[in-house]
TORKOL-4160 file (C-alpha; in steps of 0.2 Angstrom, whole numbers, padded with zeros to 4 digits, m for minus):
320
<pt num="1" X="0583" Y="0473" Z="0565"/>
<pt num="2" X="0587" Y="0459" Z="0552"/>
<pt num="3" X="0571" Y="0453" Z="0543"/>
<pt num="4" X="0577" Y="0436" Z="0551"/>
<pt num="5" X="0574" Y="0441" Z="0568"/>
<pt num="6" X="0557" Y="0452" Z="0563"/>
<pt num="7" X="0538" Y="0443" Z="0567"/>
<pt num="8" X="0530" Y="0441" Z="0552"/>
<pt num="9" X="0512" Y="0440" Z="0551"/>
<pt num="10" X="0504" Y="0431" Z="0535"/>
<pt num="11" X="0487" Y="0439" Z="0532"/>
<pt num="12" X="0475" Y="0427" Z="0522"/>
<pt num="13" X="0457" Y="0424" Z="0524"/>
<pt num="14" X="0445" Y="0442" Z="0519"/>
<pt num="15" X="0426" Y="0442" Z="0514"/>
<pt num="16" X="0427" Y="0444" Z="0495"/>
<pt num="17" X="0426" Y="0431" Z="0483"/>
<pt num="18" X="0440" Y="0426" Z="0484"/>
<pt num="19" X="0441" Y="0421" Z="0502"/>
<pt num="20" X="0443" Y="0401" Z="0496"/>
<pt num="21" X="0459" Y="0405" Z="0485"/>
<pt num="22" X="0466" Y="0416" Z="0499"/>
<pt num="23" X="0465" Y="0401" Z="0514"/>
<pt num="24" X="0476" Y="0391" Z="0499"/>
<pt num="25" X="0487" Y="0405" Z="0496"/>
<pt num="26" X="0490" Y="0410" Z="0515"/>
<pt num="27" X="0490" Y="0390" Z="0521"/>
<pt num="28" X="0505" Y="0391" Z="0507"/>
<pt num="29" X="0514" Y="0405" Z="0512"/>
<pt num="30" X="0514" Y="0401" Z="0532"/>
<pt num="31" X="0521" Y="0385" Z="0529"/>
<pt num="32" X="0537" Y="0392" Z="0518"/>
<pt num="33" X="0540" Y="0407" Z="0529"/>
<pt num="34" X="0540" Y="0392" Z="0543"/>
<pt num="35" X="0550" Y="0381" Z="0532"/>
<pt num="36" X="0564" Y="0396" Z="0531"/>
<pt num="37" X="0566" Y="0398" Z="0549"/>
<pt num="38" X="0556" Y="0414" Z="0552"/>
<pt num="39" X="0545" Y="0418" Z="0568"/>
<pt num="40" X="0528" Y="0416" Z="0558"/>
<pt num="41" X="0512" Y="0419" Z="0563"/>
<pt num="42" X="0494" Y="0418" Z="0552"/>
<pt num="43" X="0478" Y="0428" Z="0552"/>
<pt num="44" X="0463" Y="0423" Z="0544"/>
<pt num="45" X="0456" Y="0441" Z="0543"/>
<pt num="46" X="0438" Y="0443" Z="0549"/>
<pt num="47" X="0438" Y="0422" Z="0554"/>
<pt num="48" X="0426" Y="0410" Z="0547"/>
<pt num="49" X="0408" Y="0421" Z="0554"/>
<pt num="50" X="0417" Y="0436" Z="0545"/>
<pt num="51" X="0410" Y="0446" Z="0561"/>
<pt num="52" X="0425" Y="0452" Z="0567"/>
<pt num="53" X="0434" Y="0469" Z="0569"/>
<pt num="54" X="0448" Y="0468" Z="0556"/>
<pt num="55" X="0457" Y="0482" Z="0564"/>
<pt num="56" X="0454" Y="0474" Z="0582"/>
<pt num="57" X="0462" Y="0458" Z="0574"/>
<pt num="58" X="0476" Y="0468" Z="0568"/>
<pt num="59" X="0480" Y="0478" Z="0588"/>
<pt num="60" X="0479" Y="0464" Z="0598"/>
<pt num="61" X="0495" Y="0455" Z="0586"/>
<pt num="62" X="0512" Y="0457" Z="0588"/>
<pt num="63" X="0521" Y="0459" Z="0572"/>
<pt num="64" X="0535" Y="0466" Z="0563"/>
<pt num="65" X="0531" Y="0465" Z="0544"/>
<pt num="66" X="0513" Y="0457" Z="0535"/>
<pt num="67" X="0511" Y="0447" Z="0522"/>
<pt num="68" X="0498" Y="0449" Z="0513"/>
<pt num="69" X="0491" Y="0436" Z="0504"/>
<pt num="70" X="0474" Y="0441" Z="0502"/>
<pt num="71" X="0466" Y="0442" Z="0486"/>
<pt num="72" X="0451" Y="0453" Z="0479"/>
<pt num="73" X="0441" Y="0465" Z="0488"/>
<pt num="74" X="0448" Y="0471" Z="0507"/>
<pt num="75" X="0466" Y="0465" Z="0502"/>
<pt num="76" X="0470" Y="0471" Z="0486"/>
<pt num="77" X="0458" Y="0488" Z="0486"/>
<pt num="78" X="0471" Y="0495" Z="0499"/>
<pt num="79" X="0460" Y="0496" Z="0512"/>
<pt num="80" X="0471" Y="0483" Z="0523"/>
<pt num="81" X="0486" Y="0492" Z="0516"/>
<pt num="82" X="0480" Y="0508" Z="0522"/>
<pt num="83" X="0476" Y="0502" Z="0541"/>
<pt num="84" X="0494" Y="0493" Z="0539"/>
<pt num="85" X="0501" Y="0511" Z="0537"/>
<pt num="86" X="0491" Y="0519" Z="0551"/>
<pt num="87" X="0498" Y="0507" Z="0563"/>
<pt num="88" X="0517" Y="0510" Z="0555"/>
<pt num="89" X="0519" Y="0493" Z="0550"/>
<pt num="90" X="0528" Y="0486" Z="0533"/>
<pt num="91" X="0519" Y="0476" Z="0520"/>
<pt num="92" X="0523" Y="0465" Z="0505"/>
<pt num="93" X="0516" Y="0472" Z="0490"/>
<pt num="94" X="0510" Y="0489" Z="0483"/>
<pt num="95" X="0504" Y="0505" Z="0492"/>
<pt num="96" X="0484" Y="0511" Z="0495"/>
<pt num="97" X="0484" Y="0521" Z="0481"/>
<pt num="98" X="0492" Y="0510" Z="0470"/>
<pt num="99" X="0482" Y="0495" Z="0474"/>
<pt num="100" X="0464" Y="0506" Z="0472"/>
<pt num="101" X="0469" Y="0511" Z="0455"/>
<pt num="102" X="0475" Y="0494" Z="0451"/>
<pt num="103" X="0459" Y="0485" Z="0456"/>
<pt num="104" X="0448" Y="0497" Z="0448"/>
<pt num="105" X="0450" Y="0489" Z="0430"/>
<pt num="106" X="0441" Y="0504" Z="0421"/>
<pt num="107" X="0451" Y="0518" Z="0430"/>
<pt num="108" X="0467" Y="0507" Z="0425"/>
<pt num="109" X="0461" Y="0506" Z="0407"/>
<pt num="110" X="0457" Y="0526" Z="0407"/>
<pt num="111" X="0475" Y="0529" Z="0411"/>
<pt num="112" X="0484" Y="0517" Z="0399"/>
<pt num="113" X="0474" Y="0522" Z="0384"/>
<pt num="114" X="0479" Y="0540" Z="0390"/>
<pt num="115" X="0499" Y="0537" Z="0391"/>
<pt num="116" X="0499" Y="0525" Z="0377"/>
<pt num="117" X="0499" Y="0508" Z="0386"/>
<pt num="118" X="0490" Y="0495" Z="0373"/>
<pt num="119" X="0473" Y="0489" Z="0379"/>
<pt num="120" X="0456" Y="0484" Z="0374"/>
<pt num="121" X="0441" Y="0497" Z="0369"/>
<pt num="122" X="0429" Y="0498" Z="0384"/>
<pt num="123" X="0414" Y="0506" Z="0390"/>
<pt num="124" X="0410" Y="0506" Z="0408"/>
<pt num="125" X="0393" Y="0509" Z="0417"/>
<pt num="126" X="0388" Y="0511" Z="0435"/>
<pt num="127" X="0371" Y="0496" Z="0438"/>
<pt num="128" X="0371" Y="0493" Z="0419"/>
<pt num="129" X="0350" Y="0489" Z="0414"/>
<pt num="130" X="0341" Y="0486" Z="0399"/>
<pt num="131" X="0344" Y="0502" Z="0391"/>
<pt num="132" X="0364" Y="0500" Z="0394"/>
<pt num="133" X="0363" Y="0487" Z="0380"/>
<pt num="134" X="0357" Y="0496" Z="0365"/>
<pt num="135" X="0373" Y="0507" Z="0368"/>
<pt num="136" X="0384" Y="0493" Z="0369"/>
<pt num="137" X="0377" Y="0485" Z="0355"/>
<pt num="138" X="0382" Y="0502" Z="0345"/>
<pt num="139" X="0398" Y="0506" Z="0352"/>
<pt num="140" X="0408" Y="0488" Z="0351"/>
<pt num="141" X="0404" Y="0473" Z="0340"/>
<pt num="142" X="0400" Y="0453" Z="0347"/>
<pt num="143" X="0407" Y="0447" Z="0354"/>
<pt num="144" X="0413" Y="0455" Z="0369"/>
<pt num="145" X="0419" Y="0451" Z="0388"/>
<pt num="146" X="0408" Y="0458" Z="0402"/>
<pt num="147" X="0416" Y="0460" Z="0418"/>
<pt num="148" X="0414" Y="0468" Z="0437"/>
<pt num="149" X="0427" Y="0482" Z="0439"/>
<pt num="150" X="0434" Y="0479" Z="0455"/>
<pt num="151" X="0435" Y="0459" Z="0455"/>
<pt num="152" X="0451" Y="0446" Z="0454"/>
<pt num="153" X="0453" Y="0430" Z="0451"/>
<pt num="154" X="0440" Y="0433" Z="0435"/>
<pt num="155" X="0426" Y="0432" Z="0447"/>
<pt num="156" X="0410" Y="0435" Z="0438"/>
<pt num="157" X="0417" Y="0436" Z="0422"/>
<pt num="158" X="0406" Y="0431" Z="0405"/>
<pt num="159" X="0408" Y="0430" Z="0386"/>
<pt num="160" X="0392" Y="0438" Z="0375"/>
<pt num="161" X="0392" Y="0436" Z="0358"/>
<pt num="162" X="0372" Y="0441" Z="0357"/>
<pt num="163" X="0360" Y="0453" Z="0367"/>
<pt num="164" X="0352" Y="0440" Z="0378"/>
<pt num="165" X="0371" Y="0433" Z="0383"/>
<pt num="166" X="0377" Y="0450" Z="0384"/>
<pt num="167" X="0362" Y="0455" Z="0396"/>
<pt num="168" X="0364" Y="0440" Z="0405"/>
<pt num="169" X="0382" Y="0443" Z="0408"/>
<pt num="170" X="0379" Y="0461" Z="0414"/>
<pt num="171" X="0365" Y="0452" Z="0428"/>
<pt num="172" X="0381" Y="0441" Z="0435"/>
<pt num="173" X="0394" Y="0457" Z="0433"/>
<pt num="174" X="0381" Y="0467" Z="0445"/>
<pt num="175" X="0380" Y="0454" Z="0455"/>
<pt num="176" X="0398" Y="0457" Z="0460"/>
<pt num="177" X="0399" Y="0475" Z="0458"/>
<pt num="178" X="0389" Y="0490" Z="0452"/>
<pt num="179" X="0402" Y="0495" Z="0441"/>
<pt num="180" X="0404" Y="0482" Z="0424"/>
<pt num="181" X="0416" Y="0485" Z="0412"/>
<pt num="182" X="0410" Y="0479" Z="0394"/>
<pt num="183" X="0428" Y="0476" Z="0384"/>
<pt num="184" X="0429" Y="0472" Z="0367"/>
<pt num="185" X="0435" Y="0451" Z="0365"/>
<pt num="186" X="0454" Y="0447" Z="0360"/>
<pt num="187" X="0451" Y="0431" Z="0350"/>
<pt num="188" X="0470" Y="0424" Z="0353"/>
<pt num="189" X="0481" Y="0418" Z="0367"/>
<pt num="190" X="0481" Y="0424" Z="0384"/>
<pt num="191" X="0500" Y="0428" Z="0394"/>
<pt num="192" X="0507" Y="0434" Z="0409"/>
<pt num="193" X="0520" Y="0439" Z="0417"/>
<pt num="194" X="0525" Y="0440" Z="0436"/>
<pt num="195" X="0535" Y="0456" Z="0442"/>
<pt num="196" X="0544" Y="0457" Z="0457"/>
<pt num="197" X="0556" Y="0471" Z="0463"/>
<pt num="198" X="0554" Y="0480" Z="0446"/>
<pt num="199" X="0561" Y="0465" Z="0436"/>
<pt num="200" X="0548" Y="0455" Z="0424"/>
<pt num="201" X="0549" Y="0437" Z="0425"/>
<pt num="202" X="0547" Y="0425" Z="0409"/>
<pt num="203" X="0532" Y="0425" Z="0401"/>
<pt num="204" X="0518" Y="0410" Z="0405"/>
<pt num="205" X="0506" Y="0404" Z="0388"/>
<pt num="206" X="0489" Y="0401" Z="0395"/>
<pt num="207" X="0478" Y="0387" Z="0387"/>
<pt num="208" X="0461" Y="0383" Z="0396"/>
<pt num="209" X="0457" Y="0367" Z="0388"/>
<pt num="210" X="0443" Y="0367" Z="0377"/>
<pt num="211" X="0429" Y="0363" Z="0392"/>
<pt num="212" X="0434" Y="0382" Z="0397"/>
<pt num="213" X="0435" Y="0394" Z="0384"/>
<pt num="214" X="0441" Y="0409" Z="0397"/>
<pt num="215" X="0454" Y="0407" Z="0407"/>
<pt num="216" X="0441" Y="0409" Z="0421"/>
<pt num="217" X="0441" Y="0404" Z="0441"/>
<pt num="218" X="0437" Y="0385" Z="0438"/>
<pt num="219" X="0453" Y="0387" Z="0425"/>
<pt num="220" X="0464" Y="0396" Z="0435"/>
<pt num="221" X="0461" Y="0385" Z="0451"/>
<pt num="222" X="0451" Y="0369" Z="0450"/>
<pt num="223" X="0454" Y="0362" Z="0435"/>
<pt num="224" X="0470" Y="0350" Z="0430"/>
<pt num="225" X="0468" Y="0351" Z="0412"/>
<pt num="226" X="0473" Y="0370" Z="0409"/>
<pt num="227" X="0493" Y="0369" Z="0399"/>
<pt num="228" X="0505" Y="0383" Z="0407"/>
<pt num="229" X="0515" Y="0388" Z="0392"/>
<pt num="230" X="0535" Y="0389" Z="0397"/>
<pt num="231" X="0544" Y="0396" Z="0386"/>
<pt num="232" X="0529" Y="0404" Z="0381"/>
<pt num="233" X="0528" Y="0400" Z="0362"/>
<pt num="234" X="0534" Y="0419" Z="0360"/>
<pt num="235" X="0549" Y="0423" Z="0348"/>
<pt num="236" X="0562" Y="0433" Z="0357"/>
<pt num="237" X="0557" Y="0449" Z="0353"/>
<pt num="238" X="0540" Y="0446" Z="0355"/>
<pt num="239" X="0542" Y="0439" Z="0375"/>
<pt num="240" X="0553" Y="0455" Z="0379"/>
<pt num="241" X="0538" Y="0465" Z="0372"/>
<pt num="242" X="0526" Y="0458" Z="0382"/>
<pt num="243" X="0539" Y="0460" Z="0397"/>
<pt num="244" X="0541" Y="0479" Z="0394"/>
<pt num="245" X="0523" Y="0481" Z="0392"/>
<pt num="246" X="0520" Y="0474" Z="0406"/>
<pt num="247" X="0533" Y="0481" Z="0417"/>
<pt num="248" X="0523" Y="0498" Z="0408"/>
<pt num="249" X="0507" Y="0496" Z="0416"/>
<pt num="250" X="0513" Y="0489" Z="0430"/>
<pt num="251" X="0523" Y="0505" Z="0437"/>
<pt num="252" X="0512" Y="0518" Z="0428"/>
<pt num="253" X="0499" Y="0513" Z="0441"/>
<pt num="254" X="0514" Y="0516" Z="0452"/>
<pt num="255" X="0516" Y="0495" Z="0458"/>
<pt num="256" X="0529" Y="0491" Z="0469"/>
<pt num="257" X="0535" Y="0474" Z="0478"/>
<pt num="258" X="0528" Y="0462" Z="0466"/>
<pt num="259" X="0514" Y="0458" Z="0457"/>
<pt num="260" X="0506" Y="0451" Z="0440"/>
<pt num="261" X="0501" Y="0457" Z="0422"/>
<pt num="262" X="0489" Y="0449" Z="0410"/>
<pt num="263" X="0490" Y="0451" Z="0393"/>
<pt num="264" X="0482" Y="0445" Z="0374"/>
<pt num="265" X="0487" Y="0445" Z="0362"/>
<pt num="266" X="0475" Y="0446" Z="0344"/>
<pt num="267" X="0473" Y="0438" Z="0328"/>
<pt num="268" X="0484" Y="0451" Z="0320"/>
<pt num="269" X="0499" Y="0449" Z="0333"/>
<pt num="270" X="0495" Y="0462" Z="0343"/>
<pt num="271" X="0497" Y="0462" Z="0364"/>
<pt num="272" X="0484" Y="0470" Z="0373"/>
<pt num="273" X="0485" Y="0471" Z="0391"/>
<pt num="274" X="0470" Y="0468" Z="0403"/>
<pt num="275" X="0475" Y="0469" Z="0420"/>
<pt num="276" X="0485" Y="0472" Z="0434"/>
<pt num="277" X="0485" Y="0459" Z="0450"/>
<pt num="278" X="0493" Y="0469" Z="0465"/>
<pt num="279" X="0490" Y="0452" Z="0476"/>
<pt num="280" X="0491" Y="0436" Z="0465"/>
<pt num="281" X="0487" Y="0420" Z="0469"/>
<pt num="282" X="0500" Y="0409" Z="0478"/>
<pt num="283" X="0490" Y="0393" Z="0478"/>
<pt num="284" X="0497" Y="0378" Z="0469"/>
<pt num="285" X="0488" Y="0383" Z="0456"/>
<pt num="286" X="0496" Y="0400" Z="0454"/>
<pt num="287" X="0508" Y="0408" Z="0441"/>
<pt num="288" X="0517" Y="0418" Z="0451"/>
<pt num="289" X="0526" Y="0401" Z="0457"/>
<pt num="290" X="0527" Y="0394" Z="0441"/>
<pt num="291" X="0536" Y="0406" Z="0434"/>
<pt num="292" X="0551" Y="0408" Z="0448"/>
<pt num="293" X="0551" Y="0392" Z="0447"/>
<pt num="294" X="0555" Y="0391" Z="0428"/>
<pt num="295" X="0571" Y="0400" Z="0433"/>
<pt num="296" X="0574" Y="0391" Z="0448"/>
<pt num="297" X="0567" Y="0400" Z="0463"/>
<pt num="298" X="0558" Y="0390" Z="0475"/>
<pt num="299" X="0543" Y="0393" Z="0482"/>
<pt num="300" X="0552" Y="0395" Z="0500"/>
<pt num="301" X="0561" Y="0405" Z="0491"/>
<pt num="302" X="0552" Y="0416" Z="0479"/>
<pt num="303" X="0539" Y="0418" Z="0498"/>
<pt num="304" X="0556" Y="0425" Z="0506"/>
<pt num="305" X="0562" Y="0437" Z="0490"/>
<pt num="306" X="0543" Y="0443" Z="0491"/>
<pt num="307" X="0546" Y="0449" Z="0511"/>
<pt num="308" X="0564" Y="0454" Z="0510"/>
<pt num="309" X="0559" Y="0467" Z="0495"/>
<pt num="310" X="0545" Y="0473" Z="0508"/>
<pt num="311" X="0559" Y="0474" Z="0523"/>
<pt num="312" X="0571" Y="0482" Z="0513"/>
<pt num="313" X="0559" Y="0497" Z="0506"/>
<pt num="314" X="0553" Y="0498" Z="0522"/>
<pt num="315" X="0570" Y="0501" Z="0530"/>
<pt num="316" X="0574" Y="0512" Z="0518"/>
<pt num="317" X="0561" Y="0523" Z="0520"/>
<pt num="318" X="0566" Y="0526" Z="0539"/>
<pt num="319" X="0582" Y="0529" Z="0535"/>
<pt num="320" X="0576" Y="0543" Z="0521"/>
């Protein structure tokens, strides 16, 4: 079977955080794969109550291949990814065990720093209290970045640069989850690059304007004011660093399909990388657009490349 006379079923919606960005990006996606003549179909996973049986939803549909354009939690753990491959059906996008260890920013950050991949000092703790901060305090200087480990979309993310912002900021990490990650700040700009098919796209400057000085949620999809950077400001050998770097972390967490890396880089022209997205955003927002579009692939188009990689591995793997 040709991927142009598969059913394809966009997966969009969840329970996480994210759900907002993930109606945005499926409502996108849909509409493209329509746009390109594909038998299309969308599931807003667990509906609007978020009481239904995800796995029901999934049995009672006819499909070939899924989408997934679910962000955060469910969709990029690999817990959907998993049920996918228990019912033998293809995927966009990375495998379970993959996407687990890509979601779980301290395991991530464990295994760069143990094959050499350049990212910032950490300290993790599991429901972080009081007496987690006299440790911090002692292990890493102000300010730092406090952050929930197994959050996107930098959900629940805070800046401390004193002991009553940094134990407010591990309150709003737990909130999100009972693991917090505490990460030394890179004072400098922020990059990224998009990967698809094991190629690394150019590299995208991020500048929050000065309202916002992360590159947080309201950053990344609400406000109009943030400058996307294209070319990057980079000198040449400086943009294929980042690429490889990124393409680095990327396929040591053993990535596939497509996906995103974020990096920094310091006041000494250093590039440290932060994380990698198994499920980006494809709202209008999104980089992972921006950047195929800088070398001309649409969004039609770059939503088709994205299933056909998925297709292809998957027939593949039968033939093997």
């Amino acid at each position: 079977m040709t991927l142009k006379a598969a059913k394809i079923l966009v997966i969009y919606g969840g329970r996480c955080a994210e759900r907002e960005v993930s109606l945005q990006s499926g409502a996108l996606v849909l509409a493209a794969l329509k746009e390109r003549g594909y038998q299309v179909d969308g599931l807003d996973l667990y509906g609007e109550d978020l009481s239904l049986n995800p796995v029901k939803q999934l049995q009672t549909l006819d499909f070939d291949l899924a989408f997934i354009a679910l962000h955060g939690g469910e969709g990029e753990d690999g817990r959907v990814q998993a049920l996918l491959e228990l019912m033998d059906k293809p995927y966009t996008g990375s495998s379970p065990l993959a996407c687990g260890f890509a979601m779980d920013k301290v395991l991530s950050k464990k295994y760069w720093l143990g094959i050499g991949v350049p990212t910032p000092a950490y300290l993790a703790f599991s429901s972080p209290g009081a007496s987690d901060v006299d440790a911090i305090e002692a292990e890493l200087p102000y300010p730092v970045i406090v952050k929930p480990s197994r959050e996107g979309s930098t959900i629940g993310i805070n800046k401390a640069e004193n002991k009553i912002q940094l134990e407010a900021a591990l309150a709003s990490a737990r909130t999100y989850d009972s693991e917090v990650l505490v990460e030394q700040y890179i004072a400098g700009p922020e990059f990224t690059v998009t990967i698809i098919d094991d190629v690394a796209y150019p590299v995208i400057g991020l500048k929050a304007s000065d309202e916002h000085e992360l590159y947080d949620y309201e950053a990344k999809y609400i406000a109009n004011d943030t400058q996307y950077l294209l070319p990057s400001g980079l000198n040449e050998d400086d943009e294929l660093y980042v690429q490889k770097i990124a393409l680095d972390a990327y396929q040591s967490l053993g990535c596939a399909g497509w996906g995103r890396v974020d990096v920094m880089q310091d006041s000494n022209g250093e590039f440290w990388v932060l994380e990698v997205n198994t499920s980006p955003g494809m709202t209008s927002h999104s980089l992972v657009p921006m950047s195929a579009a800088y070398v001309d692939i649409s969004y039609a188009a770059l939503v088709e490349k994205i299933a056909a990689v998925a297709w292809s591995e998957s027939s593949a793997n039968k033939v093997s």
